[in-house]
C-alpha positions as CSV (number, residue, x, y, z in Angstrom):
1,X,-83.8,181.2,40.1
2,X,-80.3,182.5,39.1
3,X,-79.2,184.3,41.8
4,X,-76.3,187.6,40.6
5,X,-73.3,187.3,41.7
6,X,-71.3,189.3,44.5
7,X,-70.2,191.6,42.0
8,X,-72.7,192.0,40.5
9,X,-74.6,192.9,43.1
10,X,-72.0,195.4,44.1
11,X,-72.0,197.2,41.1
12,X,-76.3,197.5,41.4
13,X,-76.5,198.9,44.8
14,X,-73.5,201.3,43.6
15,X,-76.4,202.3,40.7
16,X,-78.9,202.2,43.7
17,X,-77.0,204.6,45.4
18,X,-76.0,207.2,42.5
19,X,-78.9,209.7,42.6
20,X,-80.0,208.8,38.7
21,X,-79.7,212.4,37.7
22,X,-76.7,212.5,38.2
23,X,-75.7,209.2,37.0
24,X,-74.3,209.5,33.1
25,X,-72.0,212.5,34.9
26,X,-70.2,210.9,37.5
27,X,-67.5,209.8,35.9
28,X,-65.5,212.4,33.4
29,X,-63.8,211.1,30.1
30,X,-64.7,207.1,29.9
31,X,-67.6,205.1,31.6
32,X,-67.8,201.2,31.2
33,X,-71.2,199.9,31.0
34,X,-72.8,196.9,31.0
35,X,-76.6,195.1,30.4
36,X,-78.0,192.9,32.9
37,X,-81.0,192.1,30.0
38,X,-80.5,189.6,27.6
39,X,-83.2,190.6,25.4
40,X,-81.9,192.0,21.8
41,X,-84.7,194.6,21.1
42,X,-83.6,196.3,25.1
43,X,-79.9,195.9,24.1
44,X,-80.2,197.4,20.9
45,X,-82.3,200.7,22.3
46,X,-79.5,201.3,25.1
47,X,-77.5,201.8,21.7
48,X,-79.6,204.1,20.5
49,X,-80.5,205.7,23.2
50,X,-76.6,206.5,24.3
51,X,-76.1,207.7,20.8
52,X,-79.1,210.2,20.8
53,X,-78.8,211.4,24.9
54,X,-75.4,211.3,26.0
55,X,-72.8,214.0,25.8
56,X,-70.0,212.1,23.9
57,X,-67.5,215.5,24.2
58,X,-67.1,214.9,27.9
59,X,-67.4,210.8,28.2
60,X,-66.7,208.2,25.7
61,X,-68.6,205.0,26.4
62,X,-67.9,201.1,25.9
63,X,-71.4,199.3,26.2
64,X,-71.0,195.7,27.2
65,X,-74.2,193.5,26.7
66,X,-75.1,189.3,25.6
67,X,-78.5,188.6,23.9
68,X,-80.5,185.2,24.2
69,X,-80.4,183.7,20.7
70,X,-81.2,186.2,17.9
71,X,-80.6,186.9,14.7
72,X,-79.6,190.7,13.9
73,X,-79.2,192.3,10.3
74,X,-77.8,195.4,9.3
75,X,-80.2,198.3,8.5
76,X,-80.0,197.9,5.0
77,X,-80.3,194.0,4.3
78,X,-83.1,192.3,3.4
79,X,-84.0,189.2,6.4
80,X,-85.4,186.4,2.9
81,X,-82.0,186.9,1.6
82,X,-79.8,186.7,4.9
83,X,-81.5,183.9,7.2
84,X,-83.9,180.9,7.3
85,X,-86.7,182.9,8.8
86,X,-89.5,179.7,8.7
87,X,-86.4,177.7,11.0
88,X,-86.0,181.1,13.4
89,X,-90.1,180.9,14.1
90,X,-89.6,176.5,14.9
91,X,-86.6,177.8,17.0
92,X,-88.4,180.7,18.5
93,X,-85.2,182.7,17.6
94,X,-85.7,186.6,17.1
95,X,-85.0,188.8,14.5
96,X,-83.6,192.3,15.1
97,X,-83.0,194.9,12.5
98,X,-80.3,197.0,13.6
99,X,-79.6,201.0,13.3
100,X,-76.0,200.3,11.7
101,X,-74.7,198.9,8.5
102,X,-73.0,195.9,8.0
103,X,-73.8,192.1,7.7
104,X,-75.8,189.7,9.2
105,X,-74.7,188.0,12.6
106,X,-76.0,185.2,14.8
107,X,-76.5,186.1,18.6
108,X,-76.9,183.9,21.6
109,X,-75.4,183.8,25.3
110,X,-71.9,182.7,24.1
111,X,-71.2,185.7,22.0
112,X,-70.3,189.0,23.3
113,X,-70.9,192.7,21.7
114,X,-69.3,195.5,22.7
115,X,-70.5,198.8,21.3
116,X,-67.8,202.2,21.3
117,X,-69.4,205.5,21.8
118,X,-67.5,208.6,20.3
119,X,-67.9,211.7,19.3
120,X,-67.6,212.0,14.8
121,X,-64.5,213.4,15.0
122,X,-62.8,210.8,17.5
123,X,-64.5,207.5,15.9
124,X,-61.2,204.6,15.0
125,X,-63.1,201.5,14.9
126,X,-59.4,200.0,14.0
127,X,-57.6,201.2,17.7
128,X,-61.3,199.3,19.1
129,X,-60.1,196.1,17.6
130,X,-56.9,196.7,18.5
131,X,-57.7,196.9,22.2
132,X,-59.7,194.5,22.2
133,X,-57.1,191.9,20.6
134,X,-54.8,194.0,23.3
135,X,-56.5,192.3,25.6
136,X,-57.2,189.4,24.6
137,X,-53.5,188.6,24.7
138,X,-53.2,189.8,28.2
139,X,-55.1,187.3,29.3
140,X,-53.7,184.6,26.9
141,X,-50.5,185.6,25.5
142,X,-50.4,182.4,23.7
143,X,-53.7,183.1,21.4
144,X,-52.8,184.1,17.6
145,X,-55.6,186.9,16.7
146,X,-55.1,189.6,14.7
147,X,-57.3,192.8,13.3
148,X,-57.4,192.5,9.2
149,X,-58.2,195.3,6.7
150,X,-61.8,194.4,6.7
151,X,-62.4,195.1,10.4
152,X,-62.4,191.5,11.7
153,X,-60.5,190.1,14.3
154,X,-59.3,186.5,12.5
155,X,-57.9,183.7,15.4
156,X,-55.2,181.5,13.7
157,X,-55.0,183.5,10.6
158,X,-58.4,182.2,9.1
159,X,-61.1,181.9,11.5
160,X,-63.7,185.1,12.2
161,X,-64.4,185.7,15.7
162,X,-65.2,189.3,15.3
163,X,-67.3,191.2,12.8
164,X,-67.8,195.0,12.6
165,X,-70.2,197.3,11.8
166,X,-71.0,201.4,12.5
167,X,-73.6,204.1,12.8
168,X,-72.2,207.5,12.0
169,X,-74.4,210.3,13.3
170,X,-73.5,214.0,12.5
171,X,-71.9,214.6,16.0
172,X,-71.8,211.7,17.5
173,X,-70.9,207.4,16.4
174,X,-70.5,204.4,17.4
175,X,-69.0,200.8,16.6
176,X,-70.2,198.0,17.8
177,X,-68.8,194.1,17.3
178,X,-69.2,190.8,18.1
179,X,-67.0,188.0,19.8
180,X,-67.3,185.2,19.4
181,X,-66.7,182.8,22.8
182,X,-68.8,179.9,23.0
183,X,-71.7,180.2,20.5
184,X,-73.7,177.4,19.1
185,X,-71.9,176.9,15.5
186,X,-74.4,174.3,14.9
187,X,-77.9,177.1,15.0
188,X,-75.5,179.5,13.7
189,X,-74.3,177.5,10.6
190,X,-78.5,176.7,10.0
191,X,-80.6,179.9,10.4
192,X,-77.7,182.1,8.7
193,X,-78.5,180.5,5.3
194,X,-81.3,181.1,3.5
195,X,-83.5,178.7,2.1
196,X,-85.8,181.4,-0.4
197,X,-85.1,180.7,-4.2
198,X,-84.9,183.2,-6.9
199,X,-84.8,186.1,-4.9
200,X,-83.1,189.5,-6.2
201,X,-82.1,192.2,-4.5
202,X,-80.0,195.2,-4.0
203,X,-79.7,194.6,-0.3
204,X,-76.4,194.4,1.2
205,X,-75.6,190.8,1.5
206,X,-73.2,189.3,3.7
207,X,-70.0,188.0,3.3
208,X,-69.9,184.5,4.8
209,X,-67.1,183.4,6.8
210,X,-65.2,180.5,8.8
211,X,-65.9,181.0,12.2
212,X,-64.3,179.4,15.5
213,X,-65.2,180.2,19.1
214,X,-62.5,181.0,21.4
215,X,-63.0,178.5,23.9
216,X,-62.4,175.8,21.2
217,X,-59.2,177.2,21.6
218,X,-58.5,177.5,25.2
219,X,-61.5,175.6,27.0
220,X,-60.6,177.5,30.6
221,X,-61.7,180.7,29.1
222,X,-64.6,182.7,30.4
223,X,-67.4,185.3,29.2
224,X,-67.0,187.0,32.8
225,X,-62.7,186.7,31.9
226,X,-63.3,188.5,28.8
227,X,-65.4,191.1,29.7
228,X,-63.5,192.3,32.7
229,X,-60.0,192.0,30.1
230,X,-61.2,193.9,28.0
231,X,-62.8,196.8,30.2
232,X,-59.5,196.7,32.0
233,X,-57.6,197.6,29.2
234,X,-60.6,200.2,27.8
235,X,-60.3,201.2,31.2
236,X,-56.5,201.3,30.8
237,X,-56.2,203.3,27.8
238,X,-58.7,206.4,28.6
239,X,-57.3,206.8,32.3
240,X,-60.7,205.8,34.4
241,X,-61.0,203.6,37.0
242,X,-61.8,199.9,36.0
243,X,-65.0,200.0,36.9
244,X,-68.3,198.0,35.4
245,X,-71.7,199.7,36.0
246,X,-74.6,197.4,35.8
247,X,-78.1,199.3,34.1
248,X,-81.4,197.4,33.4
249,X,-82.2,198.6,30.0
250,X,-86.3,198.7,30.7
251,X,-85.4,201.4,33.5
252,X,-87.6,204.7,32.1
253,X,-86.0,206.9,35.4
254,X,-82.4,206.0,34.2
255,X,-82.8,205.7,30.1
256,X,-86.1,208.3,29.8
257,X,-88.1,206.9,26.4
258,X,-86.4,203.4,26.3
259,X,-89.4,201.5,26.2
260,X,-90.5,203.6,23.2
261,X,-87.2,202.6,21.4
262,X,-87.1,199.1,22.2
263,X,-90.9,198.5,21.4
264,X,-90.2,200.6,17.8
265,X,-87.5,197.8,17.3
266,X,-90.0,195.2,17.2
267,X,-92.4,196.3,15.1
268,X,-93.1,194.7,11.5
269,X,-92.2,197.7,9.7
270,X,-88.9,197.8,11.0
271,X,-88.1,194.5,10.5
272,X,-89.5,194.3,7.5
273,X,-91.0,196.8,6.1
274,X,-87.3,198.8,6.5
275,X,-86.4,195.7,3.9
276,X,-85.3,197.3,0.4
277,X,-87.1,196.4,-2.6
278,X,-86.5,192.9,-4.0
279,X,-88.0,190.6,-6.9
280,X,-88.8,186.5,-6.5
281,X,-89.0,184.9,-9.8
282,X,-89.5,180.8,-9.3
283,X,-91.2,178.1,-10.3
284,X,-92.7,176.1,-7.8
285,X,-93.0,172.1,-8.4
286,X,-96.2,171.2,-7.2
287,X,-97.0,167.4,-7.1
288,X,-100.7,166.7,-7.2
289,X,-102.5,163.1,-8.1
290,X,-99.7,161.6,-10.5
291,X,-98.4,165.0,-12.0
292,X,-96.2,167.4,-11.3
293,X,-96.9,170.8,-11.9
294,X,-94.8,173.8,-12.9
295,X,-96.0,177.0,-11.6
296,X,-94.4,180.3,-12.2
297,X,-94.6,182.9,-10.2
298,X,-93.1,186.5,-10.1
299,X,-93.5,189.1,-7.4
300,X,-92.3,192.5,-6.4
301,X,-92.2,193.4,-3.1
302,X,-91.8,197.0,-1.9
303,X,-91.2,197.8,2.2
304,X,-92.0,194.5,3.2
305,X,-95.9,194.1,1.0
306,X,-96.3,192.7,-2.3
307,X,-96.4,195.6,-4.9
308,X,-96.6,193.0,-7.7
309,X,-97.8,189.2,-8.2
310,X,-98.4,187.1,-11.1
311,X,-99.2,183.4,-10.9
312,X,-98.7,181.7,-13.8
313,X,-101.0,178.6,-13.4
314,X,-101.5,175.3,-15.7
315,X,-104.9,176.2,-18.0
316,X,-107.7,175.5,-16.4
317,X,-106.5,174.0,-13.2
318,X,-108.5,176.6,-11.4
319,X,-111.3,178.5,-12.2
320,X,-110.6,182.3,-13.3
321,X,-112.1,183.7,-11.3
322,X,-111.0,182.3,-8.1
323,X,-107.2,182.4,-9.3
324,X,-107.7,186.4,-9.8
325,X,-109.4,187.1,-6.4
326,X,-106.3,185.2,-5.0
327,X,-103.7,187.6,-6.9
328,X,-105.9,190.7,-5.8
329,X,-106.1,189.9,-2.5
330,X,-101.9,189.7,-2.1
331,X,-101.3,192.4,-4.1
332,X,-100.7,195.2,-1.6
333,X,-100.4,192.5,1.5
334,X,-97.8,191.6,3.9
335,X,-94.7,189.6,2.3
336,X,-95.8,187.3,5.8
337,X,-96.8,183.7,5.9
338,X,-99.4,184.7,8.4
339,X,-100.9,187.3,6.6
340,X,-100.9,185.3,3.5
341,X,-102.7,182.6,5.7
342,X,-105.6,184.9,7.2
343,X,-105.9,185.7,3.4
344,X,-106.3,182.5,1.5
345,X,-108.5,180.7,4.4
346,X,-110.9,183.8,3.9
347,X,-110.7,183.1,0.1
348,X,-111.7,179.6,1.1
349,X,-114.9,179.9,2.1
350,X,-116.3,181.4,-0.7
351,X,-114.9,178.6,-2.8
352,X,-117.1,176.1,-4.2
353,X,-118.0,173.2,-1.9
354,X,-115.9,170.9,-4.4
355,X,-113.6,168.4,-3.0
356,X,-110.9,168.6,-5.9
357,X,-110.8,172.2,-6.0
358,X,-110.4,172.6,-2.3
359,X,-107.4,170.1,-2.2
360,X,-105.7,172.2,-5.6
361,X,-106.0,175.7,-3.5
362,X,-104.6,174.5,-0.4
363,X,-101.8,173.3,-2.3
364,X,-101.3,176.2,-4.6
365,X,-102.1,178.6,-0.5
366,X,-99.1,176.1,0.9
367,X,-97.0,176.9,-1.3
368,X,-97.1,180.3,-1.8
369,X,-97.0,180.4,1.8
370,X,-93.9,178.5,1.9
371,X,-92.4,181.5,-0.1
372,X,-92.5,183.5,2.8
């Protein structure tokens, strides 16, 4: 068991002590918050429930939270075209859609995200970066990191430690971005490339980038030293104490409808189904006996389910009519290799009790699943 640390502790029985009415109003023009989850889908609701709740005339916020490993796309990109999702279900690494724009980024304890609440009208995602490069060279004056016209923070001139993206609401907005301290280059590198072949769409795709942690630059750096920097100079530059207040994001008397909001965030038809339109035209190389078979196929898949599929198979390798009820039964389906499986095993046992044709549809069923 990992037991909180002293401060930790103090800021909790601070919260403990705050009647929770009156909580979000005790301190005037800037409050520092941070998670004591882990969990993406709870991280990412606190977002939107400080967007949708909170009264962003009278405090500005700076949300500080860390996620177990996770991969999180923007709200407009398509999860085939940005990651390896087969290799995030061996690694048992999530997927989280967010509300925001922007591109794809890889989470896991040694990255931290900061999140800027404004109002509209006071929203500068460029004096965030600043700040935060601000203090970053408080701490170590000897770090070269910059902010460049693209929103990223760049150490050395060419290595990303900090991406960007935004949610503009009609009052109120925030910015939220990443950085980039001690994370596992190695998963990051692997599940943020995707293995899916002739896939189009008009999905905003990342730009990729070189990456470096900070601690590969000065090893006696730590999370807890760069999340108190840079709340001390947030804290700094609106005039409020420096002053970190814990919340448990799963706390309904303190975030009222959270649960809602983080369970909405794992549903299939957000992360999915939110996915914008997009066409796979392959050919799949199927090896069977001593041959190798070409088979074309060509779907069109609309919020997340197959709107169109054509399998273009060698004459007579199956019969008609089993090849047809295969194509019927996607059509309209989950673009999901589970779904696909509950499918064709179905399909199987109507099949004729024939050795050879059972052994051509599982390969045809494995590799259209393998699609997916």
């Amino acid at each position: 068991m990992v037991l909180p640390s002293l401060k930790n502790c103090l800021w909790l029985s601070c919260i403990l002590r705050t009647p929770k009415a009156c909580f979000w109003s005790t301190a005037s023009g800037g409050l520092i918050i941070q998670s004591v989850s882990n969990d993406v889908y709870q991280n990412l609701a606190v977002e939107d429930w400080i967007h949708d709740h909170m009264d962003l005339e009278k405090q500005q916020v700076l949300f500080l939270w860390r996620n177990s490993p996770a991969v999180v796309i923007g709200r407009h990109q398509n999860p085939w075209q940005e990651c390896n999702l087969r290799l995030l279900r061996q690694k048992n690494i999530k997927l989280a859609r967010r509300r925001s724009g922007g591109g794809t980024v890889y989470h896991d304890l040694g990255n931290i995200n900061l999140t800027f609440f404004t109002t509209r009208k006071k929203y500068e995602r460029m004096e965030n970066l600043k700040l935060i490069v601000k203090a970053l060279k408080a701490l170590r004056p000897q770090l070269d990191v910059h902010v460049t016209d693209r929103y990223d923070i760049l150490l050395d001139r060419q290595y990303k430690i900090s991406g960007t993206a935004a949610k503009l609401g009609r009052t109120s907005a925030y910015h939220h971005c990443t950085l980039l301290c001690n994370a596992d280059k190695v998963v990051l590198s692997s599940v943020l490339k995707s293995p899916y072949k002739g896939l189009k769409s008009n999905a905003t795709p990342s730009v990729p980038a070189s990456v470096k942690n900070l601690f590969e630059e000065d090893p006696s750096l730590t999370s807890e030293m760069l999340l108190d920097a840079i709340a001390k100079e947030y804290a700094t530059q609106h005039q409020i104490d420096h002053h970190i207040t814990v919340i448990n994001p799963a706390d309904e008397t303190l975030l009222p409808g959270i649960s809602n909001k983080t369970k909405e965030l794992q549903t299939w038809e957000w992360l999915y189904g939110k996915t914008p339109k997009f066409s796979i035209s392959t050919c799949l190389n199927m090896a069977y006996k001593d041959s190798v078979l070409d088979v074309r196929v060509n779907m069109d898949v609309k919020h997340g389910r197959i709107e169109v599929c054509n399998i273009d198979l060698p004459e007579q390798w199956l019969p008609p009519g089993l090849y047809s009820e295969l194509v019927k039964s996607l059509t309209g389906s989950k673009f999901c290799p589970n779904e696909t499986t509950t499918l064709v095993t179905t399909l199987l046992r109507v099949c004729p009790q024939d050795d050879e044709l059972h052994s051509k549809w599982s390969l045809l069923c494995e590799n259209m699943i393998m699609l997916m």
